[in-house]
Every structure is written in C-alpha cells, then in structure tokens.
LOZARO-127589 format. One record per residue (C-alpha): x, z, y; residue number from 1; residue in one letter. Coordinates in pm, 1 decimal, always signed. Each point is the difference from the previous one (the first is absolute). Layout:
N
@c1=X | c3=Z | c2=Y | k=NUM | r=a
...
//
This chain:
297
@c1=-1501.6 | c3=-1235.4 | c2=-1773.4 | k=1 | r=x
@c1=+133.7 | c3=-274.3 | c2=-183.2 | k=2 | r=x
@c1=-147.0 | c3=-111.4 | c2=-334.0 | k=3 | r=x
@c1=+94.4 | c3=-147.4 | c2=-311.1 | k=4 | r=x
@c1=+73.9 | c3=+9.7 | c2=-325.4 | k=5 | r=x
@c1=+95.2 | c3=+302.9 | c2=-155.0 | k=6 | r=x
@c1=+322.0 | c3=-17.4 | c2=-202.5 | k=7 | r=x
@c1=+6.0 | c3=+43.2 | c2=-361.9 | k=8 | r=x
@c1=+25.7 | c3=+317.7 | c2=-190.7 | k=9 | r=x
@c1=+249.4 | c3=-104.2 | c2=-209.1 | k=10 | r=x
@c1=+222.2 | c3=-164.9 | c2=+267.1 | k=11 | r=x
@c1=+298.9 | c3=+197.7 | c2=-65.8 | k=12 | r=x
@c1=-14.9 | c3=+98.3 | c2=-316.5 | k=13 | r=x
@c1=+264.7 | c3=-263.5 | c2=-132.7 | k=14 | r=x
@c1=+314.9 | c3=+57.7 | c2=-115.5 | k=15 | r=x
@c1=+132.0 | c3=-200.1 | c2=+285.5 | k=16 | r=x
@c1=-202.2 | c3=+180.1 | c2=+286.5 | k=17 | r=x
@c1=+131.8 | c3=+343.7 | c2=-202.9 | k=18 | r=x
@c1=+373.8 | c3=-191.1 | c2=+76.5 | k=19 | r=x
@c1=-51.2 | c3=-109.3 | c2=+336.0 | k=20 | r=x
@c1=-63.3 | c3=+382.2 | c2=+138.3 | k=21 | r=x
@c1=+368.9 | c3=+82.1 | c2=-44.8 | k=22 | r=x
@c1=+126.0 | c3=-289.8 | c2=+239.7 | k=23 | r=x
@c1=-276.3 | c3=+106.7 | c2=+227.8 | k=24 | r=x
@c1=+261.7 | c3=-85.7 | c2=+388.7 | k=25 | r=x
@c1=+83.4 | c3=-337.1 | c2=-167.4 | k=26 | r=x
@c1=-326.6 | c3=-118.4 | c2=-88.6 | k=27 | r=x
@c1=-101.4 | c3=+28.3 | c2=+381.8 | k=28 | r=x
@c1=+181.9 | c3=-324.2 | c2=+34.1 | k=29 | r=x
@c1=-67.5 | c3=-207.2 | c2=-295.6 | k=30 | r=x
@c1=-160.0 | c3=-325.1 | c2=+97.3 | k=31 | r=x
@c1=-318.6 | c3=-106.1 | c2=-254.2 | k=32 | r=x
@c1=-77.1 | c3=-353.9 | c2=-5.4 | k=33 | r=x
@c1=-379.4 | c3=+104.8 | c2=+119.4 | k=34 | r=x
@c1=+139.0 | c3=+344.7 | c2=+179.3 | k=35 | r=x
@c1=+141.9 | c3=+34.4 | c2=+318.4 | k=36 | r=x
@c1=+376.2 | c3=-62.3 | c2=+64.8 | k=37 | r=x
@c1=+254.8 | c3=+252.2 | c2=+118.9 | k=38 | r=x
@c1=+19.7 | c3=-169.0 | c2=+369.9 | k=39 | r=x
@c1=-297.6 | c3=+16.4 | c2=+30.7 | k=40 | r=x
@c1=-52.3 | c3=+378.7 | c2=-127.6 | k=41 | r=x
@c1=+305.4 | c3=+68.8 | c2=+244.4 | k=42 | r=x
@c1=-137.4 | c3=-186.6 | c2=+279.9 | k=43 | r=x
@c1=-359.1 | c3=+180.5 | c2=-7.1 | k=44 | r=x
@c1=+156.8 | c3=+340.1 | c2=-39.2 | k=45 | r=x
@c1=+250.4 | c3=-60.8 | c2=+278.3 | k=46 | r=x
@c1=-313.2 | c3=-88.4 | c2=+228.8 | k=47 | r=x
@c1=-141.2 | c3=+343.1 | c2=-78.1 | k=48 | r=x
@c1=+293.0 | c3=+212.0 | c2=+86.4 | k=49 | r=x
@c1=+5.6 | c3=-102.1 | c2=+323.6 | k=50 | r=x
@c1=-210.4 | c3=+226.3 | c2=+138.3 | k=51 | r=x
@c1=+2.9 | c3=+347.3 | c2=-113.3 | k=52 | r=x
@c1=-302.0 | c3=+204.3 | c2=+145.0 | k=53 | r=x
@c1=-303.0 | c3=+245.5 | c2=-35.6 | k=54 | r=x
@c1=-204.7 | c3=+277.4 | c2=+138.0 | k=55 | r=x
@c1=+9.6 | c3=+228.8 | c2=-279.7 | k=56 | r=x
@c1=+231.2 | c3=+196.9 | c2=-286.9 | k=57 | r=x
@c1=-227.7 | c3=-194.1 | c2=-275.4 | k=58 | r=x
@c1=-70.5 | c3=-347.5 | c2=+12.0 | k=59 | r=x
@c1=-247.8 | c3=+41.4 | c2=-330.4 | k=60 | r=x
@c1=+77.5 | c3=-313.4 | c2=-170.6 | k=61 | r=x
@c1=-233.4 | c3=+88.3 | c2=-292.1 | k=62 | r=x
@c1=-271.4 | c3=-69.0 | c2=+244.9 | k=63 | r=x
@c1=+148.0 | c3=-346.5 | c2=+74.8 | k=64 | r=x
@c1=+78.7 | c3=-52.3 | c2=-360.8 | k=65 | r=x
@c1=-175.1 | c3=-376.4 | c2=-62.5 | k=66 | r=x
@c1=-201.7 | c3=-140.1 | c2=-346.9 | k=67 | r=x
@c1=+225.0 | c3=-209.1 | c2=-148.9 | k=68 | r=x
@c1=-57.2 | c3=-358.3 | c2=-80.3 | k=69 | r=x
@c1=+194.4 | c3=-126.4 | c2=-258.7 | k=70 | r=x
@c1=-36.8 | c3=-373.2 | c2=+161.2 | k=71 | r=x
@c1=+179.1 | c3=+23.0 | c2=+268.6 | k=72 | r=x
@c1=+333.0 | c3=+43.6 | c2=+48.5 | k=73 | r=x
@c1=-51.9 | c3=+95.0 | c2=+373.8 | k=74 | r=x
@c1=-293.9 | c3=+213.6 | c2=+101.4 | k=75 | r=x
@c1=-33.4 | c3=+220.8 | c2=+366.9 | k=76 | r=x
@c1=-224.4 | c3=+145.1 | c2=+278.6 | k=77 | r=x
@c1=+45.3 | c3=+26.7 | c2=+320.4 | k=78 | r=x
@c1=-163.6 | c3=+197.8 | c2=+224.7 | k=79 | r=x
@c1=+28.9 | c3=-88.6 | c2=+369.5 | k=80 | r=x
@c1=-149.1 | c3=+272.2 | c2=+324.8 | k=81 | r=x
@c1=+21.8 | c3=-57.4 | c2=+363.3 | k=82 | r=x
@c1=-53.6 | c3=+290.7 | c2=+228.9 | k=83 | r=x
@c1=-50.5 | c3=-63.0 | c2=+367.9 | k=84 | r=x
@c1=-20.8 | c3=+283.1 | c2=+235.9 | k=85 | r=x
@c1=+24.0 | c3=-3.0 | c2=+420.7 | k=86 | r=x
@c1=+219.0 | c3=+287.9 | c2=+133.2 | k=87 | r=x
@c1=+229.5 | c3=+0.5 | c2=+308.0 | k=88 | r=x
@c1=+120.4 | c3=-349.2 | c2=-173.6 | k=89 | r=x
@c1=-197.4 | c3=-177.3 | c2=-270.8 | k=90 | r=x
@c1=+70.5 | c3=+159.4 | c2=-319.6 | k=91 | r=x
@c1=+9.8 | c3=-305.7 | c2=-303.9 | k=92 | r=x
@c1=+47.0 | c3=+116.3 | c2=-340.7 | k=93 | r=x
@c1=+57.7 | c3=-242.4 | c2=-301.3 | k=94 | r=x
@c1=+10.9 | c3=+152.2 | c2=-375.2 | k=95 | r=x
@c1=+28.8 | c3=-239.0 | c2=-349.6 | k=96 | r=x
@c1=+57.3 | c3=+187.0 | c2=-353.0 | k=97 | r=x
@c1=+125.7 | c3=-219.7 | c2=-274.5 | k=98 | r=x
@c1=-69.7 | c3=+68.8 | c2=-348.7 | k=99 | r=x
@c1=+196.2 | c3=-305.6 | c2=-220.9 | k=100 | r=x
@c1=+18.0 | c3=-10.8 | c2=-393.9 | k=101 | r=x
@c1=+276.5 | c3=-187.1 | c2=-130.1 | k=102 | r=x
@c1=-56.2 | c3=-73.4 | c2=-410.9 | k=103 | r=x
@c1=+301.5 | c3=-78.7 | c2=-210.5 | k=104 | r=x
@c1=-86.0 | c3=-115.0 | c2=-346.5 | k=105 | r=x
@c1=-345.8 | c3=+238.2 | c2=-28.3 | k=106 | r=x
@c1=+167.5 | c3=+351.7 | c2=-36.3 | k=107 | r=x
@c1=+231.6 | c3=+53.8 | c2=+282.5 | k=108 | r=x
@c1=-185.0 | c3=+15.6 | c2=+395.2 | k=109 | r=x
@c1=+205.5 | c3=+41.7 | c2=+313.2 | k=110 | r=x
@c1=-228.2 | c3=+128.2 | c2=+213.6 | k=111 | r=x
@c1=+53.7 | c3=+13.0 | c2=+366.2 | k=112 | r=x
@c1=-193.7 | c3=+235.7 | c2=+276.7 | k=113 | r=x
@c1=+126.2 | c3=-73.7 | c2=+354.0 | k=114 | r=x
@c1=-209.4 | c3=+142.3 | c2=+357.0 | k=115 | r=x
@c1=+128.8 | c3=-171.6 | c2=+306.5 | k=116 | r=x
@c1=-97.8 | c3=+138.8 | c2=+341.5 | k=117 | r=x
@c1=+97.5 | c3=-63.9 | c2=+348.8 | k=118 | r=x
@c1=-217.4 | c3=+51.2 | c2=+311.1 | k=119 | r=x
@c1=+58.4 | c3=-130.4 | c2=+369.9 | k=120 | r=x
@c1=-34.7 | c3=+206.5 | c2=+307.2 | k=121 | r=x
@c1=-36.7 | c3=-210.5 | c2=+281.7 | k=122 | r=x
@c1=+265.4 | c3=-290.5 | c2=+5.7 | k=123 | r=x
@c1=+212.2 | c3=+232.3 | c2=-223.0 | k=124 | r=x
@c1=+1.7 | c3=-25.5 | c2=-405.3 | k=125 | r=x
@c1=+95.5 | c3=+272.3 | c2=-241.8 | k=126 | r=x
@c1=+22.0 | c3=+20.5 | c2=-395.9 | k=127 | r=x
@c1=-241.2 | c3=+360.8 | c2=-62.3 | k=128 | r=x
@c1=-2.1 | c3=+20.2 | c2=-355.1 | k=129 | r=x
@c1=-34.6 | c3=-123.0 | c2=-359.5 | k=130 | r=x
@c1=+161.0 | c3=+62.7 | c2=-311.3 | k=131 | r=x
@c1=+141.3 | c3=-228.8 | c2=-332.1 | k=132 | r=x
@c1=-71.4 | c3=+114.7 | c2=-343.3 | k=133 | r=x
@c1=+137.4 | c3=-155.2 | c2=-327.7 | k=134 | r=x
@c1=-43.4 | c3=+26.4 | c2=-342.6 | k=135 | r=x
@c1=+122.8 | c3=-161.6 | c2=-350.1 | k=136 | r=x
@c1=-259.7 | c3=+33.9 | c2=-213.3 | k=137 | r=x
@c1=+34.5 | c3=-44.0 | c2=-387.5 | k=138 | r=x
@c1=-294.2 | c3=-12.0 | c2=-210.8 | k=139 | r=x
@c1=+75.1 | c3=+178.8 | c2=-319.6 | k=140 | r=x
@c1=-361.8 | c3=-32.5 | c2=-92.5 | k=141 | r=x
@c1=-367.4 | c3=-29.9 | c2=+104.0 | k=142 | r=x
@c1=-13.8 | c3=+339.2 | c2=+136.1 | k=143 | r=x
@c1=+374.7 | c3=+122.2 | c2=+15.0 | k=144 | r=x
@c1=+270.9 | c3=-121.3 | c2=+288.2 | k=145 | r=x
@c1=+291.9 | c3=+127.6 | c2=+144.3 | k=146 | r=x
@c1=+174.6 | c3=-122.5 | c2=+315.6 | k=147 | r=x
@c1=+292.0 | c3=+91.3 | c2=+214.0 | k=148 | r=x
@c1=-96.2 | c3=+4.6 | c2=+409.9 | k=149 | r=x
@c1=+101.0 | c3=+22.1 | c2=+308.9 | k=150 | r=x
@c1=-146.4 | c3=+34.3 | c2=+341.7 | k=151 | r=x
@c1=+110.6 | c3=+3.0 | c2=+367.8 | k=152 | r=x
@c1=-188.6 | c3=+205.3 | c2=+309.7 | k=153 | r=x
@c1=-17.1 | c3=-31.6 | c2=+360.6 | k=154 | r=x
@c1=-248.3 | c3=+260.9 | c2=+115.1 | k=155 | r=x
@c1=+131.4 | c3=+98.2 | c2=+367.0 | k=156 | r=x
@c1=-415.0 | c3=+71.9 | c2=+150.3 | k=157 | r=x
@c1=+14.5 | c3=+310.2 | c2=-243.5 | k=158 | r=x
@c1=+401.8 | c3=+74.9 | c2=+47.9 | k=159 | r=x
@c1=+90.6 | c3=-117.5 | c2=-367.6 | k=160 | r=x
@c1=+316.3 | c3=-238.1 | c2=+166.6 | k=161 | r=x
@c1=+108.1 | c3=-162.9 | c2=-333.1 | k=162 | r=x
@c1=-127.3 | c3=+71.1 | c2=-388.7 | k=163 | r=x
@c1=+258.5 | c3=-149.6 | c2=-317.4 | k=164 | r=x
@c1=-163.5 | c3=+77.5 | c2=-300.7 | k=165 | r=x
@c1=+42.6 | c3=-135.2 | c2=-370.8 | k=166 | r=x
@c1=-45.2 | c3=+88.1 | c2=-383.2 | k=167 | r=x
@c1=-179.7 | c3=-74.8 | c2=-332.3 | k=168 | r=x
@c1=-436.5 | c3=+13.7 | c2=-23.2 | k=169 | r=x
@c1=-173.3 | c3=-74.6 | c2=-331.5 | k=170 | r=x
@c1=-396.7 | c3=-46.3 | c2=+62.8 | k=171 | r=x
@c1=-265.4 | c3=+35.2 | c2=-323.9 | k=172 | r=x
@c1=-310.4 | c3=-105.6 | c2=+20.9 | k=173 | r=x
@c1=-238.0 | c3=+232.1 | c2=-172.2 | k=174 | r=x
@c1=-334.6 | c3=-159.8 | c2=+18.2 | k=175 | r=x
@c1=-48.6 | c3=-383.6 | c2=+91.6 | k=176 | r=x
@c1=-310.0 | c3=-238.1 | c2=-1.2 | k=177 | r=x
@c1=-162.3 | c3=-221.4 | c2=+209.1 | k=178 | r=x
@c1=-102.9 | c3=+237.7 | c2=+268.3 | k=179 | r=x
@c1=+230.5 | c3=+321.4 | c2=-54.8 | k=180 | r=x
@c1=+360.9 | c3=+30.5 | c2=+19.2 | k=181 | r=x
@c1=+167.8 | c3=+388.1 | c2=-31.5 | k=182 | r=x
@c1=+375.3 | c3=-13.2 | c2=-23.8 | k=183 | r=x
@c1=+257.8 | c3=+297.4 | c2=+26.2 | k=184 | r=x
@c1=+390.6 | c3=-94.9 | c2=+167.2 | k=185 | r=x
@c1=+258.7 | c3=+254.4 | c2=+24.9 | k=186 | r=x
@c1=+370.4 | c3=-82.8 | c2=+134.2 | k=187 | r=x
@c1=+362.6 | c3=+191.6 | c2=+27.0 | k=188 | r=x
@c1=+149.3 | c3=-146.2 | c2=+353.6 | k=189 | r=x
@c1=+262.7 | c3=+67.4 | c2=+261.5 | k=190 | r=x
@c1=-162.4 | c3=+33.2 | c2=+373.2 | k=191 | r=x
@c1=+187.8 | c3=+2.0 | c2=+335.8 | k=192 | r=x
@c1=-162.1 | c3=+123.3 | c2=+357.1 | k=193 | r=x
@c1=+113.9 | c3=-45.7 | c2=+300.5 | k=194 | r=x
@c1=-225.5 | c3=+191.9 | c2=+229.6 | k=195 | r=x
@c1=-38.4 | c3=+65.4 | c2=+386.2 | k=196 | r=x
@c1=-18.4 | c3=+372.5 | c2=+158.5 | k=197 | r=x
@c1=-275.3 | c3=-10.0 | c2=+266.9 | k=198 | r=x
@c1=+103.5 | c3=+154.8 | c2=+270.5 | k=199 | r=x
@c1=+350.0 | c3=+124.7 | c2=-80.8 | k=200 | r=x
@c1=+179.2 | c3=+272.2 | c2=+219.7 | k=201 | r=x
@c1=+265.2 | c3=-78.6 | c2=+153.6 | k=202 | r=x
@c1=+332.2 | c3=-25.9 | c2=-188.3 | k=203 | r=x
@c1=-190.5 | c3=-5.9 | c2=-353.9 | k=204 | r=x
@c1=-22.5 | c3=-299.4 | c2=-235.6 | k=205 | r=x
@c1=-208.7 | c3=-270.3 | c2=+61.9 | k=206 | r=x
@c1=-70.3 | c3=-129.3 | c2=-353.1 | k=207 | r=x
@c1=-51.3 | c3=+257.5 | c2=-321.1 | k=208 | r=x
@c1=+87.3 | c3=-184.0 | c2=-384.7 | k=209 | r=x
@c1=-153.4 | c3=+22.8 | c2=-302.5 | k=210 | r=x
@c1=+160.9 | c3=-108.4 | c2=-310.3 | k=211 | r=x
@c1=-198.9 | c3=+85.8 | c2=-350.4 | k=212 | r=x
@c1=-57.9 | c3=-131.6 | c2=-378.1 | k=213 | r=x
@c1=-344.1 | c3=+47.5 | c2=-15.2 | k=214 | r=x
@c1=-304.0 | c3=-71.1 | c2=-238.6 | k=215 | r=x
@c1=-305.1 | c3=-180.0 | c2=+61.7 | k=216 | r=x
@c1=-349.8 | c3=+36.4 | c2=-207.4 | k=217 | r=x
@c1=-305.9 | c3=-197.6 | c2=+108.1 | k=218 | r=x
@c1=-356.3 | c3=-73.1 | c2=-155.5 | k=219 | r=x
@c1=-180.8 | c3=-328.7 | c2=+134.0 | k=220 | r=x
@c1=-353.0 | c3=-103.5 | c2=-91.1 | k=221 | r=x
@c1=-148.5 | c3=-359.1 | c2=+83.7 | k=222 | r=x
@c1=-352.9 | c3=-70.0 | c2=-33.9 | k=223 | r=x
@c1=-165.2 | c3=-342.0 | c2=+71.4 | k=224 | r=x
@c1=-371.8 | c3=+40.8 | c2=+174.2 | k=225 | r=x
@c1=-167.4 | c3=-287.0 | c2=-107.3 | k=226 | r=x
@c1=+175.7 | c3=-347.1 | c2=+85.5 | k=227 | r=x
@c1=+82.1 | c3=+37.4 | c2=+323.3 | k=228 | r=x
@c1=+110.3 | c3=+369.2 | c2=+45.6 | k=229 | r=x
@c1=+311.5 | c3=+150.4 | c2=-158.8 | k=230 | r=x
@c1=+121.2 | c3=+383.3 | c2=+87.1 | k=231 | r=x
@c1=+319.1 | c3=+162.5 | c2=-94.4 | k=232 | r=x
@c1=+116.5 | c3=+388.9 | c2=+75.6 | k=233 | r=x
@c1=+334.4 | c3=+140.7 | c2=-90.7 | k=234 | r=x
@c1=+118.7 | c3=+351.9 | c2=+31.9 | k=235 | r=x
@c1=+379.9 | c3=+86.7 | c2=+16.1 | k=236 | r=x
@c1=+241.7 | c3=+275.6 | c2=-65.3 | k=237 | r=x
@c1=+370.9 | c3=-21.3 | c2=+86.9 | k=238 | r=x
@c1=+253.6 | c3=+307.5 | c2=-14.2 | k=239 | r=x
@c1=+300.6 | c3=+92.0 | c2=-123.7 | k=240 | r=x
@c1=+142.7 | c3=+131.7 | c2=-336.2 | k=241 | r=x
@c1=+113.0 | c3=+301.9 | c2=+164.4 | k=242 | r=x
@c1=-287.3 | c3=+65.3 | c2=+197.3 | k=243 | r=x
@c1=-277.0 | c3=-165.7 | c2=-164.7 | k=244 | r=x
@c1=-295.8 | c3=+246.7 | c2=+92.0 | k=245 | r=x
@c1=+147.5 | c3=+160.1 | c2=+341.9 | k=246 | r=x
@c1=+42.3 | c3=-331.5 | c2=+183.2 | k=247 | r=x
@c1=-166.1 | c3=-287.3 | c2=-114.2 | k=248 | r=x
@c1=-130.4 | c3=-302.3 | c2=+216.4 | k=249 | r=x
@c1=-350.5 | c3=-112.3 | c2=-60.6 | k=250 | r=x
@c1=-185.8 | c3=-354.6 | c2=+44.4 | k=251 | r=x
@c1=-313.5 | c3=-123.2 | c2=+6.8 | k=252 | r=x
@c1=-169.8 | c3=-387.8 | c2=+56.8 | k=253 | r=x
@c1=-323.4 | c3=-171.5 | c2=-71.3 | k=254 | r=x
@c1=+2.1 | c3=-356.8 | c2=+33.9 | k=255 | r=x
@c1=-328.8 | c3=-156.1 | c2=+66.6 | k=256 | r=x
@c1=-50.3 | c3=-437.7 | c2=-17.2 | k=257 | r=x
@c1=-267.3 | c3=-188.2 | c2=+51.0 | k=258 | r=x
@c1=+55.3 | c3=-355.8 | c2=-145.6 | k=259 | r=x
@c1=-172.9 | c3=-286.6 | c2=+219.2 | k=260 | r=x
@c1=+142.7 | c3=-258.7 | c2=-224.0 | k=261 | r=x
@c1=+255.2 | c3=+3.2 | c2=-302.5 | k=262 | r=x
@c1=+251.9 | c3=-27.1 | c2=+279.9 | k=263 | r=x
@c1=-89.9 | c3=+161.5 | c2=+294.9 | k=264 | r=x
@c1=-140.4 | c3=+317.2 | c2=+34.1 | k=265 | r=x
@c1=+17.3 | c3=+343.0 | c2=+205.3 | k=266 | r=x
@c1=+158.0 | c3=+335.9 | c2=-56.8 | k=267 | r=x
@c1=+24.3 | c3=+353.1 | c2=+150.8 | k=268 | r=x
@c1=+281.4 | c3=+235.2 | c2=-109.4 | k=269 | r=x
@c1=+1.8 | c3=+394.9 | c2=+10.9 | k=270 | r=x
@c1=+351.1 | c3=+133.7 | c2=+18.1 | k=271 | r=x
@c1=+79.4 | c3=+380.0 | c2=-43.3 | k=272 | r=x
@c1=+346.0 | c3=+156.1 | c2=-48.5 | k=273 | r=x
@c1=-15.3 | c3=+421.5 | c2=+21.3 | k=274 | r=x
@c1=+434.7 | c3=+40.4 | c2=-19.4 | k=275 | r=x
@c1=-31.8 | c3=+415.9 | c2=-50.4 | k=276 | r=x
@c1=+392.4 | c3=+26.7 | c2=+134.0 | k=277 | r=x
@c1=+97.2 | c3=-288.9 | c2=+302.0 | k=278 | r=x
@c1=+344.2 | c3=+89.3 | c2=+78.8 | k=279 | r=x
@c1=-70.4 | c3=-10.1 | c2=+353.2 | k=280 | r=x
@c1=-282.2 | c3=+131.0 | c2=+187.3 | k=281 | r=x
@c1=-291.6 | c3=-237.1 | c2=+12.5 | k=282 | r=x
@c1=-331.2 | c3=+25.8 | c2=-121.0 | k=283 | r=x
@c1=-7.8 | c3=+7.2 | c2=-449.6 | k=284 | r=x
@c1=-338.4 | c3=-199.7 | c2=-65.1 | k=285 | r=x
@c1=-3.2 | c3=-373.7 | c2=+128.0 | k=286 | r=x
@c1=-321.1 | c3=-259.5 | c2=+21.7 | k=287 | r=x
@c1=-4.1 | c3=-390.2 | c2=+19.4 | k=288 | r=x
@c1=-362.1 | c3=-206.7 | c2=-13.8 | k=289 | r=x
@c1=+48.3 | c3=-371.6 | c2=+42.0 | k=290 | r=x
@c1=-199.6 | c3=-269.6 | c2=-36.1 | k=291 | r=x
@c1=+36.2 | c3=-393.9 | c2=-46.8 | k=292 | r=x
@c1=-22.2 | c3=-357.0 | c2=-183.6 | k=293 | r=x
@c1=+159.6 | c3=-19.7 | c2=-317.7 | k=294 | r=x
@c1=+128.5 | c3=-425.7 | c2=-87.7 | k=295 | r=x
@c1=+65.4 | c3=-38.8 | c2=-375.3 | k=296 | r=x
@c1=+201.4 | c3=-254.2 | c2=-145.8 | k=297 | r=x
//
C-alpha cells in the first residue's frame, strides 16, 4: 500500500470545512491553486468509465481502500496479471486494477477503482471483465467520513450481465496506530441486476432483474507484519430493509502483500460472496484467489 502522512485530526474541524459540507457536488470542481483542476478531475474520471466490468456482486473496496498521503495530490496502484494458457487456440489473458487518489485541498479524495480485462483466443480478442468504482470522499475528521458512490459491473463468466449500483457509505475508524487499523462502513444504496438464466426452456425469459434499496455493513482489520508484510480481512453483510435476516448476501476477502520495495511489491486476494437468494438458479457461494505485482506511485 501506499504510504504517507497521515492527515491531521483536526483537519475539518473549521468553521469553513463545517461550511463546505453543504455545497458538497460543487466543490468536486473547484480548482485549488496546489489541487487538481476540474479538467483534469473530469478527464481522469471519464478514463475510468470506460470500461465497466467484474467477476463478482462485491468489488470490496474497503480492501483496496489506500493510506493517505497528505503530499500528494495524486497517489495510485496498479496491479497488472498476464495469464497464458494453450487450448485448441492459445488462450492470452491480460488483467490491470487501478487504484488512483485524487486530493483536493486535504479533506476531500476522489478515489477511483477501475479492473480492465480482455483475453485473446487465437487471432480473436474479447473484453471478459472488469468493473469501475467511484467514490467522493469527505473527511469530516480523523476517524469520521462520508461519501456518495457509485460502481459499474460486467460479470458475464458467472451470468451477472450488467450491475448499476450507487448510494451514501460513512467509514469510522475505531482503533488506529502504526500497525493496526479496525474501521466499521455501513451504506443505504440503490442496486440494479441484470442476470442470465442458464439454460432457459424454450419460450421463457432469458434475463431475470433485480431492482433493490439495500444496506451494506462491513468490518475491516489491517495489520502490518513487520516492514515488509501488511494483511487486511473484511467481512460483509448486505440485505434489505424488508428482509434483512431472510435474505442477506455475505462477503468475505483477505488481502495478503508482500512489499519488495516501497513501490513494488506482491499480493494475493481471497474473494468470497455467499448471496443466500440469486434470483436465478446458479450456485449461492462464490470463490476468487488471485495473485500479482502491486506498482505504487
């Protein structure tokens, strides 16, 4: 992950931070002599949208969630794979996830989560998956933040067609130091499914909707293993209001890096989503493990 220096305690506590909260969708674009402009905000987000994939019904952002440093305007990762397989054709896959911080005036982050896949089969080239994620995050102080999101799914290996989701988090973080970090988010959002029967008979629907407000509670804990090692594990619950015990949707993911150097390093990546209720018939528990090189910057 990306160091740096923690922000202040106190960095919102002013009467104009206090102000600023109630013009929260015009201070997205206000240009800062050492911030970043509103092209340029535009322009990055723009680049994001443009491809709108993933493999699962969670993306778990808190898991991607980077340190903040409070020098830098613009801060990322990227993580780059390459699969190569021989079949009937030779099978080349090629994945990046991008994980970009954009700081405006040290209490308001854009952050940006985008996962860009495509894979060739032979002479032939497809786009197989990825997703975009972002989020407007306002610092209201050291340990308190709210943020508006929204996120974008392509997930066709699993028959998840299209995911539209959006609505309002706030994270607290309960206990930080130098090697522990426990923090709590919960969210109210809006999520659309599209979702592909296997198998249909004949004369049936091919594609079943879903279309929910739903709310979202998740506990993360990060611990750094002496200076090279750094674990995180959150665990997620997602239903709705008027079902919140008799269908909920479950998530689970370690994250596990191994830094080689402050800017490059490994990670692996557990993924497990348990969804109690699919609305069409496929199997209710999926399981990701990937692996790769992480490049800070």
């Amino acid at each position: 992950m990306v160091q740096g220096k923690k922000m202040r305690p106190d960095a919102c506590n002013t009467k104009e931070d206090r102000g600023s909260l109630r013009f929260l969708p015009q201070s997205i674009f206000h240009v800062h002599k050492r911030g970043i402009g509103a092209k340029r905000c535009a322009f990055l987000l723009l680049g994001a949208v443009v491809s709108l994939h993933a493999r699962g019904q969670m993306l778990f952002s808190e898991n991607l969630t980077l340190d903040i440093d409070s020098t830098k305007t613009i801060q990322g990762l990227l993580q780059p794979e390459l699969d190569f397989k021989t079949e009937k054709e030779n099978v080349l896959t090629f994945k990046n996830t991008a994980n970009l911080n954009l700081l405006i005036e040290r209490k308001r982050i854009i952050n940006l989560i985008n996962k860009f896949e495509f894979s060739s089969y032979g002479k032939k080239i497809t786009v197989s998956g990825g997703y975009v994620h972002a989020e407007y995050r306002y610092l209201l102080q050291h340990r308190f933040e709210v943020y508006p999101y929204m996120e974008s799914q392509w997930a066709g290996s699993r028959g998840m067609t299209f995911k539209l989701s959006t609505g309002l988090q706030a994270r607290y973080k309960f206990i930080e130091s130098k090697n522990w970090l426990l923090f709590a988010n919960t969210a109210l959002f809006y999520e659309f499914e599209k979702w592909e029967y296997p198998d249909p008979p004949a004369g049936t629907a091919t594609h079943a909707y879903s279309r929910y407000i739903k709310q979202h509670l998740s506990f993360s804990i990060k611990c750094k293993l002496g200076t090279h090692w750094d674990i995180i594990t959150t665990g997620i619950y997602q239903a709705r209001p008027d079902s919140y015990f008799k269908t909920p949707r479950f998530g689970a993911a370690v994250d596990l890096a191994y830094h080689i150097t402050p800017k490059i390093g490994l990670n692996c990546a557990y993924r497990l989503i348990y969804d109690t209720a699919p609305i069409v018939p496929v199997r209710k528990n999926y399981t990701t493990i990937n692996a790769g090189i992480n490049i800070a910057f």
